[in-house]
gemmi code that builds the backbone of each chain (N, CA, C; Angstrom):
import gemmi

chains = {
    "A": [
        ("UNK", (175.240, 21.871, 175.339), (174.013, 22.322, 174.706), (173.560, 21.287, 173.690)),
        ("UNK", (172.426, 21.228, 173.658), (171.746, 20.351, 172.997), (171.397, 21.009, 171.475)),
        ("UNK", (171.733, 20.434, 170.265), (171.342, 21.337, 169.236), (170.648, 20.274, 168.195)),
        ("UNK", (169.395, 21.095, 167.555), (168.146, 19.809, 167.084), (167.983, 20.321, 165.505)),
        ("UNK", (168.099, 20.050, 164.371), (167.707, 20.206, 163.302), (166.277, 19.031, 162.969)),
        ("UNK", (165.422, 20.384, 161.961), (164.386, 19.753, 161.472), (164.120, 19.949, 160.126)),
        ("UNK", (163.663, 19.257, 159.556), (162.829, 19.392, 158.134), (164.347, 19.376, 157.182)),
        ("UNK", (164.155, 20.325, 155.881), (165.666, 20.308, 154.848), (166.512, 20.514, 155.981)),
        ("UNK", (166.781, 20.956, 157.173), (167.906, 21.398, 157.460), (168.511, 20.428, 157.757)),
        ("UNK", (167.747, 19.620, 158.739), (167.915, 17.682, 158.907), (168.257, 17.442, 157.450)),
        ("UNK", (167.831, 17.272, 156.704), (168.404, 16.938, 155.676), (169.884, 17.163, 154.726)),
        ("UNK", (169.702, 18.117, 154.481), (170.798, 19.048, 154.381), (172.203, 19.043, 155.180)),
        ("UNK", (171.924, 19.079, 156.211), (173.277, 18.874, 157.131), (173.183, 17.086, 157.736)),
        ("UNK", (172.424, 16.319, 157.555), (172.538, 14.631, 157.191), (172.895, 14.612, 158.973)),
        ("UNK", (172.230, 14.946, 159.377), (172.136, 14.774, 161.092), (170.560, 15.428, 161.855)),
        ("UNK", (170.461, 14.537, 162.524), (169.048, 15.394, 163.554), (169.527, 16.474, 164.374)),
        ("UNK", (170.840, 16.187, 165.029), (171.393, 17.271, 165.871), (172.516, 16.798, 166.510)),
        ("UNK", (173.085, 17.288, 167.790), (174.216, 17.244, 168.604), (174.718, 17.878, 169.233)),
        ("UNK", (175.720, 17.571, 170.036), (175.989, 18.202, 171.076), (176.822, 19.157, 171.020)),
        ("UNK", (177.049, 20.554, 172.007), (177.789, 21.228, 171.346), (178.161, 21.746, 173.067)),
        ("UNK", (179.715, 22.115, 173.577), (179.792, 22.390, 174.791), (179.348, 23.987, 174.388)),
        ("UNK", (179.218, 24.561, 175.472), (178.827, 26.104, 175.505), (180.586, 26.478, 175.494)),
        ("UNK", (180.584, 27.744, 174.372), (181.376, 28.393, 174.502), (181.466, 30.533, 174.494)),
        ("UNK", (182.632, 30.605, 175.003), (182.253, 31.870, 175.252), (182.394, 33.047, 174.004)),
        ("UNK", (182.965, 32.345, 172.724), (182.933, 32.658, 171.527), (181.301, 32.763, 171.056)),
        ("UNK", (180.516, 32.032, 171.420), (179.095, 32.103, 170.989), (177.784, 32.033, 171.965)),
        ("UNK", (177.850, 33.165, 173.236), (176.964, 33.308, 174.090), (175.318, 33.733, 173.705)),
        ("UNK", (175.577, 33.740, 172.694), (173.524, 33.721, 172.502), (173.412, 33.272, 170.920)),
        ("UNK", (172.058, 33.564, 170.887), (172.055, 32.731, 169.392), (172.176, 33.385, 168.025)),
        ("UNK", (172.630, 34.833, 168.147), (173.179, 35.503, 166.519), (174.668, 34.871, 166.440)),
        ("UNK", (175.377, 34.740, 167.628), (176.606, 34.019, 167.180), (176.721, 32.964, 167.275)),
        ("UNK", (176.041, 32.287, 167.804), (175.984, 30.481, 167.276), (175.803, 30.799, 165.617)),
        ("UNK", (174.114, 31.214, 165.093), (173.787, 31.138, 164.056), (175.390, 31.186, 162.787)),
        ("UNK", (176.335, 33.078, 163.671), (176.853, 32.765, 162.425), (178.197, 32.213, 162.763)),
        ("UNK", (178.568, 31.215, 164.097), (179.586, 30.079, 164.090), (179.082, 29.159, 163.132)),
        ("UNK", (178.062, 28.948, 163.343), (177.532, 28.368, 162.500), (177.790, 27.883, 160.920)),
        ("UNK", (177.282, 29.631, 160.757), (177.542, 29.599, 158.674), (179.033, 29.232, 158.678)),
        ("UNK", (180.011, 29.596, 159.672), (181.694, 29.123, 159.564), (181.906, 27.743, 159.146)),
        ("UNK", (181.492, 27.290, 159.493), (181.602, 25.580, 160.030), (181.775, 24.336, 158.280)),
        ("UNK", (181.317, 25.491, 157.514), (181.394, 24.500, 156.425), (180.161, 24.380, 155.303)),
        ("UNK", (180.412, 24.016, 154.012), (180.088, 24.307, 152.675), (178.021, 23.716, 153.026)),
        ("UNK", (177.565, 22.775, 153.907), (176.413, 22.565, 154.406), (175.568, 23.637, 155.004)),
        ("UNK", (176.181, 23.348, 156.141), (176.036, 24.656, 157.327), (175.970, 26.010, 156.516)),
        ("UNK", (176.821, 26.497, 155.600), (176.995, 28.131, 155.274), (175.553, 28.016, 154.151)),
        ("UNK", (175.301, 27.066, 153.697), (173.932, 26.745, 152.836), (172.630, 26.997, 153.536)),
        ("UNK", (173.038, 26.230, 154.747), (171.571, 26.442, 155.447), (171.495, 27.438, 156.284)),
        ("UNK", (172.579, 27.904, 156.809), (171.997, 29.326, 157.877), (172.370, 30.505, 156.821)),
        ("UNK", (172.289, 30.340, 155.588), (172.811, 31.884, 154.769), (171.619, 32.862, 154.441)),
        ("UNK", (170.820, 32.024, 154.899), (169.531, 32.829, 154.433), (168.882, 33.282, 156.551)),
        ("UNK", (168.735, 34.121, 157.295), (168.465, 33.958, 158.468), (166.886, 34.060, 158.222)),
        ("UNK", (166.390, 34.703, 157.817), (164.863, 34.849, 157.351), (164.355, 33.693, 157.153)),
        ("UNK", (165.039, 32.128, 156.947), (164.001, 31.213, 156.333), (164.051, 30.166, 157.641)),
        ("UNK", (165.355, 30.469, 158.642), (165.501, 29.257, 159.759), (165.371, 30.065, 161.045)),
        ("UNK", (163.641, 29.469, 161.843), (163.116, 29.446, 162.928), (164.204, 28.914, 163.978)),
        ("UNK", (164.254, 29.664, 165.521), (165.234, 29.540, 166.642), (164.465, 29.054, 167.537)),
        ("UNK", (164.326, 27.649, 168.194), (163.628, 27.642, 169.694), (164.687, 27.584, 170.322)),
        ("UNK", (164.571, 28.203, 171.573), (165.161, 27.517, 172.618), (164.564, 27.217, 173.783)),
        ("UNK", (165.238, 26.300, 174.254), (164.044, 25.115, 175.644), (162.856, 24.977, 175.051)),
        ("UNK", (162.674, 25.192, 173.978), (160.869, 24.756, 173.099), (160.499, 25.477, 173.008)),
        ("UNK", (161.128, 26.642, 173.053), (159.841, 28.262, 173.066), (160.749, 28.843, 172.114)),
        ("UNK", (159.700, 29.853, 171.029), (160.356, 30.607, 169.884), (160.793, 31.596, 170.236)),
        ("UNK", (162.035, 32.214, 169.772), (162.357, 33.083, 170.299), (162.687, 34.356, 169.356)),
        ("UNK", (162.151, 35.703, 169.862), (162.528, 36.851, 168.919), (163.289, 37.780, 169.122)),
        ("UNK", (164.332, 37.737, 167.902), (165.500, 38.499, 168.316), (166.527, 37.753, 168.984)),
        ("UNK", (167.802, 38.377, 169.287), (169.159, 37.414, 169.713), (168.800, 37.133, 171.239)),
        ("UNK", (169.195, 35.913, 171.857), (168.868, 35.542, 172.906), (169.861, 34.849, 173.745)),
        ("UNK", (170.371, 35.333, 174.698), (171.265, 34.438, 175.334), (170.703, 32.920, 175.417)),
        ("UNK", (172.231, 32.267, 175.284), (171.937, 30.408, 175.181), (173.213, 30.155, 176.150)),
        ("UNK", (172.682, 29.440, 177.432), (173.832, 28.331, 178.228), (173.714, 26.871, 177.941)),
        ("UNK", (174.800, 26.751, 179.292), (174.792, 24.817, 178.716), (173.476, 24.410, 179.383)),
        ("UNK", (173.194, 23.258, 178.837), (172.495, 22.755, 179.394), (170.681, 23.122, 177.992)),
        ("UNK", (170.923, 24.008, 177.308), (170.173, 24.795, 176.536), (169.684, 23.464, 175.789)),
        ("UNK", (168.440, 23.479, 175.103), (167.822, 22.704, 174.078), (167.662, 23.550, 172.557)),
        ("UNK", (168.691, 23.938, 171.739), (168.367, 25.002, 171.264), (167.970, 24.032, 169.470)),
        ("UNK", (167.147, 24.580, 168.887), (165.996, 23.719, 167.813), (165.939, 24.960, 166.402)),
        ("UNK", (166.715, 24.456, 165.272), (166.658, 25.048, 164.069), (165.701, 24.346, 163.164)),
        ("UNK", (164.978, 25.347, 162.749), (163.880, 24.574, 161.649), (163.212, 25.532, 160.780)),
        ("UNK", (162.524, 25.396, 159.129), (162.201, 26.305, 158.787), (161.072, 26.210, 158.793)),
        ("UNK", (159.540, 27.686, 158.563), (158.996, 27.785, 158.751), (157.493, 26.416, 158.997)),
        ("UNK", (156.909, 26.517, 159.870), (156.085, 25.118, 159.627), (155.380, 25.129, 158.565)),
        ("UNK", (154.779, 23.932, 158.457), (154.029, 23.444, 157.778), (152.668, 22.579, 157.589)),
        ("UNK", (152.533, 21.978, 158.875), (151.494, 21.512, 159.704), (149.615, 21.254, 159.030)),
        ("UNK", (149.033, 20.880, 159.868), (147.971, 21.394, 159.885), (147.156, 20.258, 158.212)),
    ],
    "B": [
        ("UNK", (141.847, 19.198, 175.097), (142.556, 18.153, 174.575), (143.463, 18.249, 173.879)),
        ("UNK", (144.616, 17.314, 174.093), (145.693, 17.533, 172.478), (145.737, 15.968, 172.367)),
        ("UNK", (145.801, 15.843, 171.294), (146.267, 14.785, 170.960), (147.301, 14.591, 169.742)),
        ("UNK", (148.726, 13.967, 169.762), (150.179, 13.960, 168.800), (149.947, 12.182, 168.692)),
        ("UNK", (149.473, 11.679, 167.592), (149.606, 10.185, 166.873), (150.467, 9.932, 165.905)),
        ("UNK", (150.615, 8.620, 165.775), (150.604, 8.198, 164.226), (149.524, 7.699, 163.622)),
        ("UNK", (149.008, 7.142, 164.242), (147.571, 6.257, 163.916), (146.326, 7.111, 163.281)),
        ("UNK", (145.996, 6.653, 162.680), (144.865, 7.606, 161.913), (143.274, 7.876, 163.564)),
        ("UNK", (142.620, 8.721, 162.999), (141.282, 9.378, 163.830), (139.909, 9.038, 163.130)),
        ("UNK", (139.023, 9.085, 164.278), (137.485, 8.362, 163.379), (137.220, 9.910, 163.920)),
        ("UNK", (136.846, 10.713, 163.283), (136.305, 12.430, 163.118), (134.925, 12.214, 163.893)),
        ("UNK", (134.209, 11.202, 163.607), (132.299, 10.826, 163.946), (133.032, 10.687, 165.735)),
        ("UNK", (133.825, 9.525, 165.497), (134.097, 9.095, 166.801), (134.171, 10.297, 167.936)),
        ("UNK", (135.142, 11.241, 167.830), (135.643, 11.939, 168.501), (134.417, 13.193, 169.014)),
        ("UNK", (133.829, 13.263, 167.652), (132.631, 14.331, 168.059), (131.717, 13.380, 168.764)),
        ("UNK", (131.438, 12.029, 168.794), (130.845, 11.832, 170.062), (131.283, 11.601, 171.100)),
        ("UNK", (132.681, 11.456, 171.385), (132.921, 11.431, 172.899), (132.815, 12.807, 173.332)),
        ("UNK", (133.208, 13.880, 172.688), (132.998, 15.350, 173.658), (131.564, 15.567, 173.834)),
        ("UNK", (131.178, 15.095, 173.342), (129.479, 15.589, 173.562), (128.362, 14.397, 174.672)),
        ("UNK", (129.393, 13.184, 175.313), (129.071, 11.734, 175.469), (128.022, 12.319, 177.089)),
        ("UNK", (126.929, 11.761, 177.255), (126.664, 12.603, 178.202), (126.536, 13.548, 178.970)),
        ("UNK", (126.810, 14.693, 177.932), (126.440, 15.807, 178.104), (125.685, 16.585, 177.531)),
        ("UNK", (124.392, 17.972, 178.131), (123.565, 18.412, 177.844), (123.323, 20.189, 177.666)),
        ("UNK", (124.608, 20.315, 178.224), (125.107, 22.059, 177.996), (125.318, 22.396, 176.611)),
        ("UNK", (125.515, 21.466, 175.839), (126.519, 22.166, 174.900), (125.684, 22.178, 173.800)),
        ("UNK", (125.507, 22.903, 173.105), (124.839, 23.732, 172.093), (125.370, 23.653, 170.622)),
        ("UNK", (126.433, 23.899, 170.415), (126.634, 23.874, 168.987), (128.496, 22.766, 169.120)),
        ("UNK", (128.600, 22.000, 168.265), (130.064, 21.428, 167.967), (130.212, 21.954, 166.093)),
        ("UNK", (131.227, 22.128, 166.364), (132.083, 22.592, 164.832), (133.788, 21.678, 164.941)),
        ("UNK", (133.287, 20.996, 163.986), (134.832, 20.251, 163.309), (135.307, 20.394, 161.781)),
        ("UNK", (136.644, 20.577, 162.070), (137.886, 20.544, 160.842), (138.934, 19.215, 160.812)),
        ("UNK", (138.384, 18.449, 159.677), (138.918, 17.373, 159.666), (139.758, 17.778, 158.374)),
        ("UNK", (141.192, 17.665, 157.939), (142.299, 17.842, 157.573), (142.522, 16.464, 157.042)),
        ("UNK", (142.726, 16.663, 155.513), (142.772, 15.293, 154.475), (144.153, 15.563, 153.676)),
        ("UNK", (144.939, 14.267, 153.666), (145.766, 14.035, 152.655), (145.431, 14.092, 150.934)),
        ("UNK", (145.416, 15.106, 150.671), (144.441, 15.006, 148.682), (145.995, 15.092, 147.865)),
        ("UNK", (145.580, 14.953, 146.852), (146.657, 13.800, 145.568), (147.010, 15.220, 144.845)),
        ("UNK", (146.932, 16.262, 144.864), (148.167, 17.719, 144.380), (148.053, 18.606, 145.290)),
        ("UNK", (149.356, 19.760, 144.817), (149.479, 20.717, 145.640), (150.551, 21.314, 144.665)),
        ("UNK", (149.978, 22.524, 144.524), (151.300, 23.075, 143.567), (151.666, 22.947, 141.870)),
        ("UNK", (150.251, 22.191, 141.481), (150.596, 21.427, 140.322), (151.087, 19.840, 140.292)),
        ("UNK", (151.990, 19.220, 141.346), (152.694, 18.233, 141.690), (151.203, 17.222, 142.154)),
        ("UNK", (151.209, 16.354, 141.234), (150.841, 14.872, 142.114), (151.671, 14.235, 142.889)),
        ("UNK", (150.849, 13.951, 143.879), (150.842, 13.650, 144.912), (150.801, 12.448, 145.510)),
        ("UNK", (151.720, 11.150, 145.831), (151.071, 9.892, 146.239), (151.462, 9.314, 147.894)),
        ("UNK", (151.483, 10.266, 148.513), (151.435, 10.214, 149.883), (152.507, 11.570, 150.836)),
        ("UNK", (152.410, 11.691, 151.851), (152.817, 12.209, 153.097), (153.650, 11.780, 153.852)),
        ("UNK", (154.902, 12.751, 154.432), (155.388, 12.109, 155.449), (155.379, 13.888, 156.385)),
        ("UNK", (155.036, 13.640, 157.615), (155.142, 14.625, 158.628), (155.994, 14.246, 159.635)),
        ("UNK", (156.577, 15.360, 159.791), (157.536, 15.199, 160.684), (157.271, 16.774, 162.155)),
        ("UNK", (157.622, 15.827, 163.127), (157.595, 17.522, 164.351), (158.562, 17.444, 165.346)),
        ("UNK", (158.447, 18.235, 166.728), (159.198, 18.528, 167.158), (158.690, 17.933, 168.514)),
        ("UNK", (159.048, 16.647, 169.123), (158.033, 16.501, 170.114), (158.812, 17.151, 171.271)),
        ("UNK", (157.616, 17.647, 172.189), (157.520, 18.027, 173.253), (157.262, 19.849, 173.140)),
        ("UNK", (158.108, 20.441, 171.945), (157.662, 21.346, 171.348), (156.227, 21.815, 171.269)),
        ("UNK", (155.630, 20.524, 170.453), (154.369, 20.586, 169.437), (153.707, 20.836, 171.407)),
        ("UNK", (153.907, 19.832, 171.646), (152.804, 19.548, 172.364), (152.547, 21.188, 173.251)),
        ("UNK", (153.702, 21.405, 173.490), (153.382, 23.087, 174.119), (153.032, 24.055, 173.466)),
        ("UNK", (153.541, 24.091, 172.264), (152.458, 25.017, 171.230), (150.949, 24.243, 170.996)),
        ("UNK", (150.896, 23.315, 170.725), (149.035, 23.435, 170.744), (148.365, 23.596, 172.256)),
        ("UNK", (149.379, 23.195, 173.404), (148.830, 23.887, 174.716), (148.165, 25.203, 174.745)),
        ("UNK", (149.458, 26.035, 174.410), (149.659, 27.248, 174.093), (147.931, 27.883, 173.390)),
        ("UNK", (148.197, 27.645, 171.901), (146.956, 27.589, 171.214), (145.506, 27.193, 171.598)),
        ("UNK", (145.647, 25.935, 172.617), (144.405, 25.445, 172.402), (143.685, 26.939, 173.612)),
        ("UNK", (144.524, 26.982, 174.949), (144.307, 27.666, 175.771), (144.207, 29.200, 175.552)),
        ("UNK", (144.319, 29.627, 174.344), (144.528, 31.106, 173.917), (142.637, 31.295, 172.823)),
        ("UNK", (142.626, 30.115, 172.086), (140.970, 29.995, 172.020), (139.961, 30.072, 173.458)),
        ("UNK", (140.370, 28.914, 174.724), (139.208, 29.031, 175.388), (139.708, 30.413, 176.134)),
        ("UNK", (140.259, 31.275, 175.907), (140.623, 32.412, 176.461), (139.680, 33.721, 176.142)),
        ("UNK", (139.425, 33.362, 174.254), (138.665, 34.344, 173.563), (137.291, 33.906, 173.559)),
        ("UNK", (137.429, 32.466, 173.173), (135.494, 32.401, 173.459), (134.915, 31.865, 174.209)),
        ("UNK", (133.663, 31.387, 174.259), (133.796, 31.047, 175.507), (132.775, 29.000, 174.757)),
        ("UNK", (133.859, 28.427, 174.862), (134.184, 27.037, 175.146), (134.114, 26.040, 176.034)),
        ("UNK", (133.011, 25.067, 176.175), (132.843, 23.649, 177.259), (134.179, 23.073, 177.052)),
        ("UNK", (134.670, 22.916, 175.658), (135.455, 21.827, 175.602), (135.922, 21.785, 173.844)),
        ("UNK", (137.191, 21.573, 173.768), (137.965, 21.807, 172.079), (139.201, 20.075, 172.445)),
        ("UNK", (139.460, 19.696, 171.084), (140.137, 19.011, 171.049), (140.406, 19.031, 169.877)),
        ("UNK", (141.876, 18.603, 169.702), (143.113, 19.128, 169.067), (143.928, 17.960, 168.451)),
        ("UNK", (143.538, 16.913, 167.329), (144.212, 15.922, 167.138), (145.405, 15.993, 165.897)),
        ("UNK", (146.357, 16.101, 165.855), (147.459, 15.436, 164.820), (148.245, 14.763, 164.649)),
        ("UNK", (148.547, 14.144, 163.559), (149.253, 12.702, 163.444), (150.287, 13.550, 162.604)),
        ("UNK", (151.152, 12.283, 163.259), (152.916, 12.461, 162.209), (153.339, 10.966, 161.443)),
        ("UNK", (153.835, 11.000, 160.894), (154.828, 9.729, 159.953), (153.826, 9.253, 159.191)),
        ("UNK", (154.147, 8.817, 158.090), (153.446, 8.028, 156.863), (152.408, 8.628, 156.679)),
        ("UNK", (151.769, 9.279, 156.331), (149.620, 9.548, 155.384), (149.594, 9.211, 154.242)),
        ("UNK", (149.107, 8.390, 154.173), (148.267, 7.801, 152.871), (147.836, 8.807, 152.010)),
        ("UNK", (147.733, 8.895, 150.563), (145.920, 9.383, 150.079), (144.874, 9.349, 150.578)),
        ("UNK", (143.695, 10.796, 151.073), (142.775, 10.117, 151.339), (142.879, 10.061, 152.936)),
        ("UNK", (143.559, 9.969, 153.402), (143.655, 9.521, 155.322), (143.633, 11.306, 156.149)),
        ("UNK", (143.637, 11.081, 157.240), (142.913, 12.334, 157.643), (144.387, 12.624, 158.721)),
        ("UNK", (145.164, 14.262, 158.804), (146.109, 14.622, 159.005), (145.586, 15.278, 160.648)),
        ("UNK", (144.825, 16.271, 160.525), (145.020, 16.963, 161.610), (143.144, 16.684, 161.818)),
        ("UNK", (142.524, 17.261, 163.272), (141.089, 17.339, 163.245), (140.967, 18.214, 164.912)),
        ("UNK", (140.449, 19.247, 164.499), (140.093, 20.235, 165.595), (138.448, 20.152, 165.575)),
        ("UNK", (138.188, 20.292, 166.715), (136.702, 20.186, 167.471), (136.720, 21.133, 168.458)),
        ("UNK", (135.452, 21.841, 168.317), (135.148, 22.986, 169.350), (133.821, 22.719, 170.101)),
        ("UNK", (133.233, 22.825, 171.006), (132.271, 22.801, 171.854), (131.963, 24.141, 172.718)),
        ("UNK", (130.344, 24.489, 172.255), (130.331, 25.769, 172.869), (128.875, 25.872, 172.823)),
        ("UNK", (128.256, 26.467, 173.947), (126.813, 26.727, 173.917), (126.245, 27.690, 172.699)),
        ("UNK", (126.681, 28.139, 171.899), (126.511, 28.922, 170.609), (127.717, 28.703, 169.418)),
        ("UNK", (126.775, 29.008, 168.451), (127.206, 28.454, 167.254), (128.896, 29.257, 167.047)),
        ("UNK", (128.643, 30.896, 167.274), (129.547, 31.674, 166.396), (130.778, 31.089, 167.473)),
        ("UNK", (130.876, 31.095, 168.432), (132.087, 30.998, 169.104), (132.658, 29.644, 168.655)),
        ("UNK", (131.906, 28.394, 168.645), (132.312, 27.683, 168.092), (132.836, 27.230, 166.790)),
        ("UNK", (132.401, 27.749, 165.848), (132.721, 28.338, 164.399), (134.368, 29.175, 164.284)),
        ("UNK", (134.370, 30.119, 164.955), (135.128, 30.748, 164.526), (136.455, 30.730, 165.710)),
        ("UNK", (136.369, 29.736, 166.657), (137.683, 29.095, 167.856), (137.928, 27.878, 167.082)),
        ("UNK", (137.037, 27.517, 165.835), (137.864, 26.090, 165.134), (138.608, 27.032, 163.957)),
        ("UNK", (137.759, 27.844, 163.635), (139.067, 28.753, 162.679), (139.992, 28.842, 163.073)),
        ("UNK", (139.855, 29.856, 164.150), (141.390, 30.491, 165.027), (142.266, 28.885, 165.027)),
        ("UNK", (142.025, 27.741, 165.647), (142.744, 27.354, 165.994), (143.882, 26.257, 165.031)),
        ("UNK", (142.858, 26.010, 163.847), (143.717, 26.200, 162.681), (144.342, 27.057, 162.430)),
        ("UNK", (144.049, 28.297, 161.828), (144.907, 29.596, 161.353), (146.425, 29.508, 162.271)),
        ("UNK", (146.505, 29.223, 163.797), (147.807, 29.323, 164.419), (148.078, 28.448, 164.700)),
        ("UNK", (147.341, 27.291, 164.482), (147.884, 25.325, 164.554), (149.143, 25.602, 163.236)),
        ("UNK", (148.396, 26.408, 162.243), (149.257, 26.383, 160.819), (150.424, 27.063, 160.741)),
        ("UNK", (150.566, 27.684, 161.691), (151.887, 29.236, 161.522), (152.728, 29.108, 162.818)),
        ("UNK", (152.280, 28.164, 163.642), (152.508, 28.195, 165.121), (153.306, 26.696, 165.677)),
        ("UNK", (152.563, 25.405, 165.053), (152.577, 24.094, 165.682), (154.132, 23.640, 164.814)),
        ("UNK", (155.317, 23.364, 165.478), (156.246, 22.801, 164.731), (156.079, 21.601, 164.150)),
        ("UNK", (155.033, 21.237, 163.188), (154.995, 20.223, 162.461), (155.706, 20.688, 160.555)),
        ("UNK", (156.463, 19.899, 159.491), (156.424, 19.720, 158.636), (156.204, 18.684, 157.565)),
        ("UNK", (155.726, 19.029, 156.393), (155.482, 18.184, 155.546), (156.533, 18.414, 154.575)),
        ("UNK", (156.367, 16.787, 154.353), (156.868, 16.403, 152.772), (156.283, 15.704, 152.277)),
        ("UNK", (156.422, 16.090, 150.883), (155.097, 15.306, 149.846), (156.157, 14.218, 148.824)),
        ("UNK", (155.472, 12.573, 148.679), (155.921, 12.056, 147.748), (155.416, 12.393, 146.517)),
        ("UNK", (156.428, 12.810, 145.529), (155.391, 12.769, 144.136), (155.556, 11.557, 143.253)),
        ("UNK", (154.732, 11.989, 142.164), (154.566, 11.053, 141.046), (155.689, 10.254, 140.826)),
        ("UNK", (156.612, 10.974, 140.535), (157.587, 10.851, 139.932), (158.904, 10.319, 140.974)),
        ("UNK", (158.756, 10.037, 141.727), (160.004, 9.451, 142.816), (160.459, 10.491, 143.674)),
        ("UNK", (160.005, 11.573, 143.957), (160.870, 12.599, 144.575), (160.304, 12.758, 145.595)),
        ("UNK", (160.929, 13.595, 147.085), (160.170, 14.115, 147.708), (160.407, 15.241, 148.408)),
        ("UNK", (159.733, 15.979, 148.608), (159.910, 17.382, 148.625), (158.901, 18.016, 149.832)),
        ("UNK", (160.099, 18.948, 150.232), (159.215, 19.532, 151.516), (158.588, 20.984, 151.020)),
        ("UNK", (157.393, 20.883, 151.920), (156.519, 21.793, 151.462), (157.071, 23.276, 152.302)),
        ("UNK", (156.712, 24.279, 151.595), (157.089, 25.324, 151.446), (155.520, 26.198, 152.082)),
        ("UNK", (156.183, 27.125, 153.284), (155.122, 28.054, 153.874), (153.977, 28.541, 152.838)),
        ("UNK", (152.962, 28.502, 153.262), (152.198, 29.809, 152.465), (151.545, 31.311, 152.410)),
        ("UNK", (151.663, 31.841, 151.862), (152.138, 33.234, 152.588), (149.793, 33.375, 153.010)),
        ("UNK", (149.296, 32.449, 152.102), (147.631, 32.922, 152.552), (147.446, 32.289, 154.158)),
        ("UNK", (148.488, 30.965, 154.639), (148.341, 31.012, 155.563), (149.023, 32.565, 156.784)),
        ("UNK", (149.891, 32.470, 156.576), (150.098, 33.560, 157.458), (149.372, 34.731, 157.206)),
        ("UNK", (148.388, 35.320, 156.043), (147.647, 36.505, 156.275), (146.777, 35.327, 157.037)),
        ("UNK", (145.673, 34.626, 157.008), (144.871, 34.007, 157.384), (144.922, 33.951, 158.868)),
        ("UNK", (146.265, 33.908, 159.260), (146.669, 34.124, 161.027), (146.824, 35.212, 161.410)),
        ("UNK", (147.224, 36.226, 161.026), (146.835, 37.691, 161.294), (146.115, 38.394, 161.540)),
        ("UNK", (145.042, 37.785, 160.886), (143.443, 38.163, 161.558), (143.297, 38.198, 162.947)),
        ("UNK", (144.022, 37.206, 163.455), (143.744, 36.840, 164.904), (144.470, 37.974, 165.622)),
        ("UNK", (145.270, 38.592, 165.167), (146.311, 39.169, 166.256), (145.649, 40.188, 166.549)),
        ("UNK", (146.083, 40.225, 167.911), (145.043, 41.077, 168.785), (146.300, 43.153, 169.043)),
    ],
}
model = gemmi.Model(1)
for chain_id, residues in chains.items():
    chain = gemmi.Chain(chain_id)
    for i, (resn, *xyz) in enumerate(residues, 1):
        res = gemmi.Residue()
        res.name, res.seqid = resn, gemmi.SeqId(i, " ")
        for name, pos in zip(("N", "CA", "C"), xyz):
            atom = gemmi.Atom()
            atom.name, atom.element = name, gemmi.Element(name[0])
            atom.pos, atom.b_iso = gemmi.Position(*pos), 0.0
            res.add_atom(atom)
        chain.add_residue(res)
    model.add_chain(chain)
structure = gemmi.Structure()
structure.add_model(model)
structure.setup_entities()
């Protein structure tokens, strides 16, 4: 799985993204999110709040928990800003 | 149209190519989107945007096609730039084309209002003072997009 940080979170965790094999510990994206907060004193900073970090997956937003396989493009970012 | 740059946009330019030999179209309405020097209290001495490519480009698909859905539209185009803005230099610029005024008027609204709440682009602002800082949602944009929801 492909995993993409944007904006502070890129920042914050000092990477754009990476690779992650699919595992069966974290089949959709409420338990990635909170493998996630596990992972360390960065990570538990940026996903501790779920309200402020947007989920795509394959490029499309997604609402509510969503199954994620390999092969997935899955994209953390907080709200835009654009325009 | 969409268009994702870095390069800056001539706003005059663009409203004459949609209109370049053609005699249908009745009213054009443009939103040209400027880099200005505060926000927040904070001066301001430039921009950096950052997005999500391939993302963006399917959300302003998304968007542009959800306007000619509601009004009725010859032709809209959809320009934004990412990396470096100056003071002063021009960020985003939506153009609508439509045999009447109101549809055109108010499909360049819409398509701001959910370019703003919708398009994975972010900003960060350099300030005065050496720092730089990413900008933070605004909650008038998201009432401002609500209007739309059907």
């Amino acid at each position: 799985m492909k995993i993409l940080y944007f904006a502070w979170l890129k920042t914050k965790l000092q990477m754009n993204g990476e690779t992650l094999p699919w595992a069966a510990e974290r089949p959709d994206t409420d338990s990635l999110v909170t493998w996630m907060q596990e992972r360390g004193p960065a990570f538990a900073e940026v996903f501790s709040d779920r309200d402020v970090v947007r989920i795509a997956v394959n490029q499309e937003y997604i609402i509510g928990n969503t199954p994620i396989s390999e092969g997935d493009e899955i994209a953390f970012f907080p709200p835009v800003t654009g325009g | 149209m969409i268009r994702i740059q870095q390069e800056a946009f001539d706003t005059g330019a663009e409203i004459a190519e949609i209109s370049k030999g053609r005699t249908d179209i009745g009213a054009i309405v443009s939103f040209t989107g400027l880099v200005r020097d505060f926000n927040d209290g904070r001066n301001i001495t430039g921009l950096v945007l950052e997005h999500y490519p391939g993302m963006t480009e399917r959300e302003l698909a998304k968007i542009e096609a959800e306007a000619h859905q509601r009004w009725q539209l010859q032709a809209s185009r959809i320009i934004h730039r990412y990396g470096n803005l100056a003071l002063g230099e021009p960020i985003v610029l939506v153009i609508t084309a439509s045999p009447h005024r109101q549809d055109a008027f108010d499909a360049a609204n819409f398509l701001m209002d959910w370019l703003k709440t919708k398009a994975p682009f972010w900003k960060s602002e350099m300030t005065a003072d050496g720092r730089t800082v990413w900008v933070e949602e605004r909650t008038s944009d998201i009432d401002a997009a609500r209007r739309w929801q059907k």
